[in-house]
C-alpha positions, 0 to 999 in steps of 0.5 A: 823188697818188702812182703806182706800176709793176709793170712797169717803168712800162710803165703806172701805177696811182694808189697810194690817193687818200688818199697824199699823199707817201709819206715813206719806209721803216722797216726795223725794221717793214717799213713805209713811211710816208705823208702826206695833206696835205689833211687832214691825215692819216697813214699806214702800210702793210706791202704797199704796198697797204692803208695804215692810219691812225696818229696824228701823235705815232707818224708824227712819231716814226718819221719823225724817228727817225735809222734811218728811210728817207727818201724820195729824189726820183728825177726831180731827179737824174742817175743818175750822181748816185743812184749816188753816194749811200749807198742800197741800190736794187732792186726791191721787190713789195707782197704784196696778201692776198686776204680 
């Protein structure tokens, strides 16, 4: 089960009880890639929020592509040690639309 902040971690949400791991981003699209082991099952979301089902054959091509943004496992590094890495960090908001 995966967790996510908008507030600093002050308080923490689950993100869907479905997102196993989410396995990282892709620019061209916008979109973050997740994994429901249990299943299994595989997923996509724009916001972060609503995740949309995908087919292994799409979830495997993009997450093997070379340009796709894997995850970083946060917690088992220093953070003298994140900032040795090549990665652009910030913060970034889900847009949750309202129907």
């Amino acid at each position: 089960m995966c967790y996510y902040s908008g507030n600093s971690g002050a308080q923490w949400a689950i993100l869907g009880r479905s997102i196993d791991s989410v396995e990282g981003f892709e620019l061209a699209t916008g979109k973050f890639f997740a994994v429901d082991y249990q299943r299994p099952a595989y997923f996509s979301s724009g916001d972060g929020h609503l995740w949309t089902p995908v087919d292994f054959e799409q979830f495997n091509a993009t997450v093997s592509h070379s340009k796709f943004h894997r995850k970083i496992v946060i917690p088992q590094l220093h953070r003298d040690d994140i900032r040795k890495l090549d990665i652009r960090m910030g913060n970034w908001r889900g847009k949750k639309n309202s129907f």
